[in-house]
DOMARRO-882578 format. One record per atom (N, C-alpha, C): residue in three letters; x, y, z. Coordinates in steps of 0.2 Angstrom, whole numbers, plus 5000, padded with zeros to 4 digits. Atoms other than C-alpha are relative to their C-alpha. Layout:
// DOMARRO-882578
ALAXYZ ...
***
This chain:
// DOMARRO-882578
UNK500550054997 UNK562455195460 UNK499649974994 UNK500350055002 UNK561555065451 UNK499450035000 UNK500849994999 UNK559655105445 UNK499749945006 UNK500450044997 UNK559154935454 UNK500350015007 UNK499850004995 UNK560254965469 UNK499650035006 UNK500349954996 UNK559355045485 UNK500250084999 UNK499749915002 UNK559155235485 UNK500250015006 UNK499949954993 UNK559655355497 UNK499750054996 UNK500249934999 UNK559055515502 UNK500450034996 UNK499349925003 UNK559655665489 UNK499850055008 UNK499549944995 UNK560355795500 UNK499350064997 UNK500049955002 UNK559555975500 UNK500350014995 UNK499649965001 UNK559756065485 UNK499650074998 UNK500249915002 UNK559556235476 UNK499250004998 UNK500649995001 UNK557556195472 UNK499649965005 UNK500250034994 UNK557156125489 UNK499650075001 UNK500249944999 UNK556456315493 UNK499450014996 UNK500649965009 UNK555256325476 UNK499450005003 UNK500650005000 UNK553556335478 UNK499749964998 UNK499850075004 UNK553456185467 UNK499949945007 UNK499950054994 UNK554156085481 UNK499950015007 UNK500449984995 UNK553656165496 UNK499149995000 UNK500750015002 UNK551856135489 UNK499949915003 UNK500050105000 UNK552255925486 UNK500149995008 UNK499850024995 UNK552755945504 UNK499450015004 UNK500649964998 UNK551156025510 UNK500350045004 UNK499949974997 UNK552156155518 UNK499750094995 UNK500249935002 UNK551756365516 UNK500250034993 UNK499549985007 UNK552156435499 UNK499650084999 UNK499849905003 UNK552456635491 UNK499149974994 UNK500850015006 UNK550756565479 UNK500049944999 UNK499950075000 UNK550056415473 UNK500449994992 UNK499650015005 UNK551256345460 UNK499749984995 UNK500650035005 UNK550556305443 UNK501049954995 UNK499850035005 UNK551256175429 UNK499749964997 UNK500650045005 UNK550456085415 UNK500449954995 UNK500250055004 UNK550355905408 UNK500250024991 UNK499850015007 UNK551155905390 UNK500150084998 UNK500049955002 UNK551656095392 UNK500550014996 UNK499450025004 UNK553156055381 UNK499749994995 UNK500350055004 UNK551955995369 UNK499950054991 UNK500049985005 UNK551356045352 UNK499450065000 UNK500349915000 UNK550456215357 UNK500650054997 UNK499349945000 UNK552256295356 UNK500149984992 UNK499650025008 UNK552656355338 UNK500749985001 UNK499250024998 UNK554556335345 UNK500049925000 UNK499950075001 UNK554156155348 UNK500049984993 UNK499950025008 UNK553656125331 UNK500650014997 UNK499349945003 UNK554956225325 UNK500749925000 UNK499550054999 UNK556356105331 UNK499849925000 UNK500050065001 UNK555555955331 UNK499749964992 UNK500150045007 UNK555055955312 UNK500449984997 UNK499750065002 UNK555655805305 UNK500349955003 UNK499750024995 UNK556155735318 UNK499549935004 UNK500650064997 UNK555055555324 UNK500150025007 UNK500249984993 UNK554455575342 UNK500649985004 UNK499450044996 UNK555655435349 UNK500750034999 UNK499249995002 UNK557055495340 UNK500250085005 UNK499849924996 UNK556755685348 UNK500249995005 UNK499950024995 UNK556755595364 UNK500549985003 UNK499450034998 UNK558455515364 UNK500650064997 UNK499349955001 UNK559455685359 UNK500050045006 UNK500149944994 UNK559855775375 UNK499850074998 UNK500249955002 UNK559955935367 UNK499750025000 UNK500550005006 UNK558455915358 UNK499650015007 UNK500249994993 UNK557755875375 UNK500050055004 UNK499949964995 UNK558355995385 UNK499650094996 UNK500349935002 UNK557756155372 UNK499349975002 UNK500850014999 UNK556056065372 UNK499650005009 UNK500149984996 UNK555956065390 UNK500050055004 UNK499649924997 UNK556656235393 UNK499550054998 UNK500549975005 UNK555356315380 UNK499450025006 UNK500549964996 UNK553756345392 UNK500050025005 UNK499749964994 UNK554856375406 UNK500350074999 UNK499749945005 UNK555556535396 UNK499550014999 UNK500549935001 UNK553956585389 UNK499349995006 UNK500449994997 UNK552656545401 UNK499950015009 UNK499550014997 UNK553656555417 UNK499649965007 UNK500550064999 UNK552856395425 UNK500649985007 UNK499650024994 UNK553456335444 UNK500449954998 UNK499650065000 UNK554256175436 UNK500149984996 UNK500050025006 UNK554656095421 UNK500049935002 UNK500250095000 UNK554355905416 UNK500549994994 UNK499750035006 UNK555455805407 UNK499849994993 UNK500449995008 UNK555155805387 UNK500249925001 UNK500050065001 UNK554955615386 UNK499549974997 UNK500650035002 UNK553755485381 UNK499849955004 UNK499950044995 UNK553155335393 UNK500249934995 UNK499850085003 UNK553555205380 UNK500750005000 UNK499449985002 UNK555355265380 UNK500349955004 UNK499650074998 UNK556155115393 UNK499849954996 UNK500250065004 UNK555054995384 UNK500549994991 UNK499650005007 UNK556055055366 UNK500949985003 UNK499250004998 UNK557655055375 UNK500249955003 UNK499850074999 UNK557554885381 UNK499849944994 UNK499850025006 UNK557454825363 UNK499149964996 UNK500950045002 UNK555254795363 UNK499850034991 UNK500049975008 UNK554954835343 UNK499250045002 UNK500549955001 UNK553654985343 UNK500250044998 UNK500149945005 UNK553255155335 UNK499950045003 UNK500649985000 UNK552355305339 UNK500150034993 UNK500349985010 UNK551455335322 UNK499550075004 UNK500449955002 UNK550755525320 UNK499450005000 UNK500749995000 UNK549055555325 UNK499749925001 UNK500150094994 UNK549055345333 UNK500050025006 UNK499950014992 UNK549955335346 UNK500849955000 UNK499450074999 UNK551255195352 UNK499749944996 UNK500050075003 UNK551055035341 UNK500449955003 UNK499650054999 UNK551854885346 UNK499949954995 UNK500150075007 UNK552354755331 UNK499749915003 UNK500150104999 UNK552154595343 UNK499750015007 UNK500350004994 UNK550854635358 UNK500249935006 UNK499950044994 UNK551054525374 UNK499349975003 UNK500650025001 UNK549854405374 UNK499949915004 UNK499650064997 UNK550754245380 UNK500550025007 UNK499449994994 UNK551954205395 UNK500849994993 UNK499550005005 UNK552954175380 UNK500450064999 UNK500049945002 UNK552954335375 UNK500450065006 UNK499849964993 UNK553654415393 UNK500650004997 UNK498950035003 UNK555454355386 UNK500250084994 UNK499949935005 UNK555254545375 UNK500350045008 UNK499949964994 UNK555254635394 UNK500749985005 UNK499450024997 UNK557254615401 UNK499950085003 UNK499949944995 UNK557954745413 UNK500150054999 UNK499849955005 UNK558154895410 UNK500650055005 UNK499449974997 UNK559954975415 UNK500250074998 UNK499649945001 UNK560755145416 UNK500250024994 UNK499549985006 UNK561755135401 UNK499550004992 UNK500649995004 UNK560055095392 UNK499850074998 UNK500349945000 UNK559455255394 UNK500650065001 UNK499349954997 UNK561355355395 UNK499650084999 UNK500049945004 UNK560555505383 UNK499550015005 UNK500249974994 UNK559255525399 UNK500450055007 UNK499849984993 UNK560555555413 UNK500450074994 UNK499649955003 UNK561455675399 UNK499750085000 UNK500749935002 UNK559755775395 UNK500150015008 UNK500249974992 UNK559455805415 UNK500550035001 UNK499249934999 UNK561355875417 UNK500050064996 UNK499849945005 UNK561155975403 UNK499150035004 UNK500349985000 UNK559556025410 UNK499850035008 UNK500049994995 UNK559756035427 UNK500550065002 UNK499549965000 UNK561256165426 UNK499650074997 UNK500249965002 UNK560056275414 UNK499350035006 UNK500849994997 UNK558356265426 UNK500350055007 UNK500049974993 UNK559256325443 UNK499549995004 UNK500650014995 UNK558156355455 UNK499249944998 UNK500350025002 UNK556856285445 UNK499949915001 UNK500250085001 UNK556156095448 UNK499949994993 UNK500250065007 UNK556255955436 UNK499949945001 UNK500550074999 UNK554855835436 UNK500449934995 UNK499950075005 UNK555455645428 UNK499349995001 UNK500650044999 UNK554055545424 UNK500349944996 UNK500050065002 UNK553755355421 UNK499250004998 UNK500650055000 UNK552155265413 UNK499949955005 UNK500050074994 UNK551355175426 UNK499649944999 UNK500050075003 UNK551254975425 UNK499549984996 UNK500650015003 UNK549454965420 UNK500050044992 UNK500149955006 UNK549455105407 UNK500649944994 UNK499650045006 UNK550955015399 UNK499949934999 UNK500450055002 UNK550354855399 UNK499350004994 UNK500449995002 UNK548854905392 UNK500350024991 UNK499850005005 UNK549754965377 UNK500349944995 UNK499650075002 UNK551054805376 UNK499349954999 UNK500650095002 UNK549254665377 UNK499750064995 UNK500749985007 UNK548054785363 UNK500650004997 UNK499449995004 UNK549754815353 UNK500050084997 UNK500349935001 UNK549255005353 UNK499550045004 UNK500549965000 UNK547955135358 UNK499349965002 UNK500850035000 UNK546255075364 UNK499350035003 UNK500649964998 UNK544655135369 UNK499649945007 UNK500550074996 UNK543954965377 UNK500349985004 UNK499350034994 UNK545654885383 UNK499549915001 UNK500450094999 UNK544554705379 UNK500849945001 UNK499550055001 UNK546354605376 UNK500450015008 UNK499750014994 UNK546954685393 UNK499649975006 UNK500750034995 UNK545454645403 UNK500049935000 UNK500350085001 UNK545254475396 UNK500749965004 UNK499450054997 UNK547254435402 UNK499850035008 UNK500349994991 UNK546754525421 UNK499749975001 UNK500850034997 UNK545154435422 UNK500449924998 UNK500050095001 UNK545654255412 UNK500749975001 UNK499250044998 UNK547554245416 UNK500150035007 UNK499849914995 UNK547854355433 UNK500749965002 UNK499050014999 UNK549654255435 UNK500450034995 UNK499649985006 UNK550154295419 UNK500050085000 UNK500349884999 UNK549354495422 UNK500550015005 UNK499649954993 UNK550254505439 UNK500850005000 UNK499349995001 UNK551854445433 UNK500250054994 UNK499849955003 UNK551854565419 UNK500050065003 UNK499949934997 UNK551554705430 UNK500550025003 UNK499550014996 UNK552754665441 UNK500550004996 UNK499449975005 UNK553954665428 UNK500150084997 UNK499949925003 UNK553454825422 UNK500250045005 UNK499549994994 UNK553854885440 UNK500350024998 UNK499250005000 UNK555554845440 UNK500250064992 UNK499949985007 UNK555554905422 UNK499950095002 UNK500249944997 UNK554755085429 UNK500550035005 UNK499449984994 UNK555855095445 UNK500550024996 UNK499349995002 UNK557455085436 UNK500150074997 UNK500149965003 UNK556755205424 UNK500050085004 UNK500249954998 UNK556155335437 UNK500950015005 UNK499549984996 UNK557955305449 UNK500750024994 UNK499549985005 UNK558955355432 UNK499950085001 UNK500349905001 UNK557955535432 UNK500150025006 UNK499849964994 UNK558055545450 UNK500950015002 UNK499349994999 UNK559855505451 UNK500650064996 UNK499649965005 UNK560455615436 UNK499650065003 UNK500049934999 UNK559655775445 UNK499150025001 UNK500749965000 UNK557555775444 UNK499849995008 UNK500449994992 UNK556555845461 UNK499549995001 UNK500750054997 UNK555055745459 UNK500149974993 UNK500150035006 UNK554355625448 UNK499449985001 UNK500650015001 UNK552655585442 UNK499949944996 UNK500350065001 UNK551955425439 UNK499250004996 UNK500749995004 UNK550455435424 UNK499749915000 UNK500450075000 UNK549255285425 UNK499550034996 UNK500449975002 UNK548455385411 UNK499349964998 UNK500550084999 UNK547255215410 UNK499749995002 UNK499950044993 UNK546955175425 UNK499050025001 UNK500749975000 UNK545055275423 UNK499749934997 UNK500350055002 UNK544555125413 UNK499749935005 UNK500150064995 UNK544354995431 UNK499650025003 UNK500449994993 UNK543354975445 UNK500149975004 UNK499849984991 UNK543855015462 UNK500449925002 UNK499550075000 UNK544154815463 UNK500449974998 UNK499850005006 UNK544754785449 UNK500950035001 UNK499449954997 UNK546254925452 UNK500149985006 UNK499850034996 UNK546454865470 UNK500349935000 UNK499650085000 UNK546754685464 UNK500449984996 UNK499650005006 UNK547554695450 UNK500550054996 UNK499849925003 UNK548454865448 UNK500450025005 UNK499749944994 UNK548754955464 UNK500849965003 UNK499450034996 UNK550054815470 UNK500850014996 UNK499749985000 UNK551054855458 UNK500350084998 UNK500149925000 UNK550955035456 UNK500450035008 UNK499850014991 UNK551255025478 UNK500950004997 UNK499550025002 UNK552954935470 UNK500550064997 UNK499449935003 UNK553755095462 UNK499950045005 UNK499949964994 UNK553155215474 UNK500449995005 UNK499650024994 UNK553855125489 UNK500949994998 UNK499350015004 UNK555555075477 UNK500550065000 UNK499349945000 UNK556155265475 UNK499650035006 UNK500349984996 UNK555355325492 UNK500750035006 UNK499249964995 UNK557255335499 UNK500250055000 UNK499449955005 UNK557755455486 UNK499750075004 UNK500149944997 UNK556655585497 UNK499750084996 UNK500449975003 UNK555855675482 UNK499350004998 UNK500750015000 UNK554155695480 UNK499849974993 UNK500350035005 UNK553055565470 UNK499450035000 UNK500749965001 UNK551355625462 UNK499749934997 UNK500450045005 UNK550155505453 UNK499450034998 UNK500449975004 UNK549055555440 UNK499849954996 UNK500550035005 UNK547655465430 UNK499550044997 UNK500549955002 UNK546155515420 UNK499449974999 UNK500950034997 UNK544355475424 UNK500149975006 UNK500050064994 UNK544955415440 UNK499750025006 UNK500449964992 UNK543555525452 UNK500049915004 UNK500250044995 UNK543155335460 UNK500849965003 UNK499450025000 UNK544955285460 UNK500550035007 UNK499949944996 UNK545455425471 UNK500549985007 UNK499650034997 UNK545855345486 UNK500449965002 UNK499450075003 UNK546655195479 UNK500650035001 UNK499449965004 UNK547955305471 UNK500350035004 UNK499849974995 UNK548355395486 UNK500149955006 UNK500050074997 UNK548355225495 UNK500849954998 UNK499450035004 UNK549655165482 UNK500850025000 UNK499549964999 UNK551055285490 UNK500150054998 UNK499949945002 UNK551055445481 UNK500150065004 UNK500049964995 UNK551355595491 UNK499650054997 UNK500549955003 UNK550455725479 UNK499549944996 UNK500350035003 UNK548955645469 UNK499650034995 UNK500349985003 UNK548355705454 UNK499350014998 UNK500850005001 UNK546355765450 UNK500050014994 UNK500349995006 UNK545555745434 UNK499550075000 UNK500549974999 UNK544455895430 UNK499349995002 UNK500650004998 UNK542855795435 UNK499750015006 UNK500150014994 UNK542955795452 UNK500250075003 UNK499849944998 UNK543055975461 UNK500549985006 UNK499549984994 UNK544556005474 UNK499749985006 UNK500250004993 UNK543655995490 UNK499849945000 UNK500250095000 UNK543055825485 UNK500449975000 UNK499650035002 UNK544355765478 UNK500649995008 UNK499850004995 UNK545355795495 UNK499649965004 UNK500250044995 UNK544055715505 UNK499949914998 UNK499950055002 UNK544155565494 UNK500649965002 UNK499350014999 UNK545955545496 UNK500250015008 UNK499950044993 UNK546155565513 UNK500750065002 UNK499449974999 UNK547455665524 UNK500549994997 UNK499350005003 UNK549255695521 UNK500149994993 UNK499850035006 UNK549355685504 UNK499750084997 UNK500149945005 UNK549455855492 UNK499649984995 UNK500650015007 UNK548255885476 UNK500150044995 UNK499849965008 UNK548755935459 UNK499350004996 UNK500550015005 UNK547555985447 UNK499650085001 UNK500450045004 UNK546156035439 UNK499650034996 UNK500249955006 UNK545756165426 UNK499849944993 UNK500050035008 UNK544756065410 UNK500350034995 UNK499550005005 UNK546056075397 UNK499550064995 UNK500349995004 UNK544656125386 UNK499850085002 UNK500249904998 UNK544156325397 UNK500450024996 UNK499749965003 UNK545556365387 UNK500050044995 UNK500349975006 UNK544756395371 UNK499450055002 UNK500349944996 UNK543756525383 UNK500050074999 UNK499449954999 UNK543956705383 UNK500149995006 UNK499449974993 UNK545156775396 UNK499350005006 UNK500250004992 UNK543756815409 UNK499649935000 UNK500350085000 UNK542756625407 UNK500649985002 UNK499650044998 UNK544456565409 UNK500450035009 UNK499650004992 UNK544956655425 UNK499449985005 UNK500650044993 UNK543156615434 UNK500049934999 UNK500150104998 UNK543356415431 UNK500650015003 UNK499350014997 UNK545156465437 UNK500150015007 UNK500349964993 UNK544556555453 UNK499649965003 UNK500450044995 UNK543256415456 UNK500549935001 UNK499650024996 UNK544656305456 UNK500650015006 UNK499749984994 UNK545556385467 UNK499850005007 UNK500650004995 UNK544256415479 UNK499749945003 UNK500050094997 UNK543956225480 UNK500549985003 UNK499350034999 UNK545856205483 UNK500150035008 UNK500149924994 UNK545756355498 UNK500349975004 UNK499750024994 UNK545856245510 UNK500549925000 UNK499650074999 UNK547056095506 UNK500850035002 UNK499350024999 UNK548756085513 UNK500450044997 UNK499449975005 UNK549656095500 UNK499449994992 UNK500349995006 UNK548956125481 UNK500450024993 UNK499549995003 UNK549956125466 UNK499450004991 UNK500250015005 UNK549056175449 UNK500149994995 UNK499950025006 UNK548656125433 UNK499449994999 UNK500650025001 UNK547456055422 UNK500149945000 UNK500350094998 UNK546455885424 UNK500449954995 UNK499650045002 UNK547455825410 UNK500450024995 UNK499649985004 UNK548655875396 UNK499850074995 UNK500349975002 UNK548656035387 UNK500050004993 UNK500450025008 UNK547656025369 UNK500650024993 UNK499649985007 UNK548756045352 UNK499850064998 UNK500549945003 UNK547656205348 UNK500050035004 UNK500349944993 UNK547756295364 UNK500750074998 UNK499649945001 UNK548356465362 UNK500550015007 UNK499749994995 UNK549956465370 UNK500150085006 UNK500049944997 UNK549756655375 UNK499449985006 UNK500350034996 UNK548056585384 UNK500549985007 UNK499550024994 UNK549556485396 UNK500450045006 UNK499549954997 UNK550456605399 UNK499850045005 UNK500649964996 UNK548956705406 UNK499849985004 UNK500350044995 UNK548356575417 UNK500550035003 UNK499550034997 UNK550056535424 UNK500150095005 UNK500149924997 UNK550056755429 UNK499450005003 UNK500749984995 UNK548456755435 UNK499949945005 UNK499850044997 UNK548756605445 UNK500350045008 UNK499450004997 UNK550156655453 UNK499750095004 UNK500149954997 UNK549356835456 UNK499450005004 UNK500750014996 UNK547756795462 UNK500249965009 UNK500050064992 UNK548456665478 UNK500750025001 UNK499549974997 UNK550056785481 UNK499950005009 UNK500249994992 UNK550256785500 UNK500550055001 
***
């Protein structure tokens, strides 16, 4: 099947049972499931290890390469679900947009998006674009078993944001200025990024992943109107796009306590908590039906061991009564966190909310 073609329902499979996805379902689960934001990341001396020398993007397009990097904190910290090792710039590169990520930057873009002229960079993005994705998920889906594997996409806003500043930004004035002083030209960009996003996320689903998570790691930067008028519709647009495929979507941003129920409004079936907002809140924000991931500050982990199990235990104890609850921290975890710290949590996790 075609990325852009309609989905169908995947079938039951062998990780339909997990705790993982019994969670995203808000049905009863053996404990609450834990997985962490950038646990693939550069805590693991193993990551290091293989990926020195090797530029980000380029890691990204070797399955192999991909699948040991994804496999690594599923092996040592034995986490409910692994995430793809990817980057969210990763369809924009593969659709031929010239950008980087530079070391201790970020993503750069050589020719930001500034113009309607300019859109003429963002063409479709097809299957064959991204072959060394559907390769990595086979090769990784046969290794994980039982184990869920999350895809993820950058959501419209977030990538936008990068393509108008040509980079990294704090202020986001050159994205603001084209939502507020162009909104044709804003809504058609996003709208494009959509379609660009869908494609991307029906590749992951199609080649084998049991959820996928939609980051809007941006998106904390708007207000309430702002996000509803200029964001959420297309945000709505991907959700609704793979919603045949019958695996669970998450949405995750960061700062986005006032965003809350947007986000949850926008189609996602789990919605991601930043650490600002406590669990009990954060539920009552977002509104029935909808599970809650989150929300350990990344940062308790430079704690000792019992500091980190009492912020762990209060978030817990916030979550108590939700649905379904799937843990993690509020947002990715730090380059300097002591991987054995992970390891810890994800045991004490799992033993504290055994049923």
């Amino acid at each position: 099947m075609s990325a852009n073609d309609a989905p169908r329902a995947k079938q039951p499979s062998v990780t339909y049972d997990s705790a993982f996805l019994k969670a995203c379902r808000r049905e009863p689960v053996p404990h609450t499931p834990v997985w962490f934001m950038r646990q693939a990341g550069r805590s693991l001396p193993e990551y290091r290890k293989v990926r020195e020398g090797i530029p980000m993007l380029e890691s990204c397009m070797r399955p192999e390469l991909v699948t040991e990097i994804t496999l690594q904190p599923v092996r040592r910290h034995d986490v409910d679900a692994a995430i793809y090792f990817s980057d969210i710039v990763v369809p924009l590169k593969a659709i031929g947009v010239d950008l980087d990520i530079k070391p201790g930057v970020g993503p750069v873009v050589e020719r930001p998006i500034r113009t309607r002229a300019d859109l003429a960079q963002l063409r479709d993005l097809t299957p064959e674009d991204v072959s060394y994705v559907t390769e990595a998920i086979g090769l990784l889906t046969r290794e994980l078993g039982a184990t869920p594997l999350i895809g993820f996409a950058g959501a419209p806003f977030t990538l936008a944001s990068y393509l108008v500043e040509g980079g990294p930004s704090r202020t986001y004035e050159n994205a603001k200025a084209m939502m507020y002083g162009d909104p044709e030209l804003w809504a058609d960009l996003l709208d494009r990024l959509a379609d660009i996003t869908t494609a991307f996320l029906k590749v992951q689903i199609e080649a084998g992943a049991s959820a996928v998570q939609l980051f809007d790691s941006w998106a904390g930067a708007l207000a309430p109107v702002d996000y509803r008028r200029s964001v959420l519709p297309a945000s709505a647009k991907v959700f609704e796009a793979v919603a045949g495929y019958g695996v669970p979507r998450i949405h995750f941003g960061v700062g986005t306590g006032e965003l809350l129920s947007l986000m949850g409004e926008a189609g996602a079936d789990v919605v991601g908590v930043d650490w600002r907002v406590p669990m009990d809140e954060a539920v009552r924000r977002v509104g029935p039906g909808k599970a809650l991931q989150g929300n350990l500050d990344p940062t308790v982990l430079f704690a000792p061991t019992e500091a980190v199990e009492a912020k762990t235990r209060e978030v817990l104890d916030s979550a108590a009564d939700l649905e379904g609850h799937i843990f993690n921290l509020g947002h990715g975890v730090m380059p300097s966190t002591d991987p054995d710290a992970l390891t810890r949590l994800v045991e004490y996790v799992h033993t504290h909310t055994a049923r």
